[in-house]
C-alpha positions as CSV (number, residue, x, y, z in Angstrom):
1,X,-176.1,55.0,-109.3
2,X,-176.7,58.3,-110.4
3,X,-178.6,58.7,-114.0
4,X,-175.8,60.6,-115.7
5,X,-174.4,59.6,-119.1
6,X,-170.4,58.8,-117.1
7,X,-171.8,57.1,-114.3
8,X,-171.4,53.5,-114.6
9,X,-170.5,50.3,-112.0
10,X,-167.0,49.9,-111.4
11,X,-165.6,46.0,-111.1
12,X,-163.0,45.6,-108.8
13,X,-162.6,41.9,-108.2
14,X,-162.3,40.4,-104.8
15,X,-159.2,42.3,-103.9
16,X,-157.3,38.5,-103.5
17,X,-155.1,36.3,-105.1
18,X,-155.5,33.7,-107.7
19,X,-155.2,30.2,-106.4
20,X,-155.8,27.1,-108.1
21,X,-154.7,23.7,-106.6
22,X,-152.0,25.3,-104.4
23,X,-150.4,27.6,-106.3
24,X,-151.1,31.2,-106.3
25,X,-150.7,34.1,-108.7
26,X,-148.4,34.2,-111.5
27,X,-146.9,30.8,-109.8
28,X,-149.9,28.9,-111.5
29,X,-148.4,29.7,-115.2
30,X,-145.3,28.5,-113.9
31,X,-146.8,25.4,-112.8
32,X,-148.7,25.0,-115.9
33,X,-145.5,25.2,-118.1
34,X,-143.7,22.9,-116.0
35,X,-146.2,20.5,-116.3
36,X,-146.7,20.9,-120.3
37,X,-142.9,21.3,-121.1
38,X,-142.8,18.3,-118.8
39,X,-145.4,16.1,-121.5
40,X,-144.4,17.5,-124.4
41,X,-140.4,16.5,-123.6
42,X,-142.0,12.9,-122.3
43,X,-143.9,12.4,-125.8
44,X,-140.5,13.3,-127.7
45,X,-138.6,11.0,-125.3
46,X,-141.0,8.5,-126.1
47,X,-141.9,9.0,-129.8
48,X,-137.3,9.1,-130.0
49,X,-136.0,6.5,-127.5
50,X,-139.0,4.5,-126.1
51,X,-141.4,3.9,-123.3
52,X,-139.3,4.2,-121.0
53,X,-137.3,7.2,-121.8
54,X,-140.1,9.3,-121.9
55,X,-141.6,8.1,-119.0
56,X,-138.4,9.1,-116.6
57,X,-137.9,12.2,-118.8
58,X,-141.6,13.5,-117.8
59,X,-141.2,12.0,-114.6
60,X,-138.2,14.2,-113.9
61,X,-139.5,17.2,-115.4
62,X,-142.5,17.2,-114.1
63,X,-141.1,16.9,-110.6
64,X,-138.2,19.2,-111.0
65,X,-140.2,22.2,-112.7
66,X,-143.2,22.0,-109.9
67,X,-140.2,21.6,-107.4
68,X,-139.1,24.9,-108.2
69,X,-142.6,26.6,-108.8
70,X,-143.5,25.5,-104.9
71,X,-140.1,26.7,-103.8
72,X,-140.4,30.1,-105.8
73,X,-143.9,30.5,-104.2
74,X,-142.9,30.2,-100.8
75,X,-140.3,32.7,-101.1
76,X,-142.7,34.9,-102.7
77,X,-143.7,36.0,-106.2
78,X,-141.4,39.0,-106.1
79,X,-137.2,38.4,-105.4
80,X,-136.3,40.3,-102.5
81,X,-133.2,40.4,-100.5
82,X,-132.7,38.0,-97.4
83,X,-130.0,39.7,-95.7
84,X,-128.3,37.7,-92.3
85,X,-127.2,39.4,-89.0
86,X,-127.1,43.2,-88.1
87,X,-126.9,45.9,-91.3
88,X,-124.5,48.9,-89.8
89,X,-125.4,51.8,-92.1
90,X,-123.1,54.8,-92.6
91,X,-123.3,57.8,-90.0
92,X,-124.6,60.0,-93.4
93,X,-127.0,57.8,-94.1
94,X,-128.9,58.7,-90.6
95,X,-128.7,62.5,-90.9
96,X,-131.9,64.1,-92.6
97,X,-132.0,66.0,-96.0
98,X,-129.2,69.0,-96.4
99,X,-127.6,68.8,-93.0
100,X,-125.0,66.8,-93.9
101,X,-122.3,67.9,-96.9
102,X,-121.3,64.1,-97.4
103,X,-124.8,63.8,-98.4
C-alpha cells in the first residue's frame, strides 16, 4: 500500500455464493421464512384448535414452503425462460444495423 491519504484496502469477499445448510443466496431468506411462518402458524393452530392442529399445520408448512424454496433454487435464483424445440426468428431479425428498412 502506498502512504497516501486515499489509499486504503479494498474488501472484496470471496467472490462466491452464500450457502448455509443447502441453500444458497437469497434462497436462504426464503428458507428461513418458510420455516418461521411455518412455527408461528403451528403455535396459532395450536394456541386456537389444539395439539394437533398445529402440529399438521407446521408440518405442512414447513414442508410445502422449503418444497418450494429447493425447487426455486434448482431452477435458479433469477426466472428465465425455458423455451422447448427450435426458435425460427424473422429474416429481419438476422440482417445487421441499417441494412434492412423493416428494421
Amino acid at each position: 500500500m502506498q502512504d497516501t491519504p486515499f489509499a486504503y484496502a479494498v474488501y472484496k469477499g470471496l467472490q462466491r455464493p452464500l450457502v448455509f445448510l443447502h441453500f444458497k443466496g437469497v434462497c436462504i431468506y426464503w428458507g428461513i421464512g418458510s420455516i418461521f411462518l411455518g412455527l408461528v402458524v403451528g403455535m396459532l393452530f395450536f394456541s386456537l384448535l389444539g395439539f394437533l392442529w398445529g402440529l399438521l399445520s407446521m408440518i405442512l408448512i414447513l414442508g410445502i414452503g422449503l418444497g418450494i424454496t429447493l425447487k426455486k433454487q434448482k431452477q435458479g435464483l433469477y426466472n428465465k425462460r425455458r423455451t422447448r424445440g427450435a426458435v425460427m426468428l424473422p429474416p429481419t431479425f438476422h440482417r445487421s444495423y441499417g441494412q434492412g428498412k423493416n428494421l
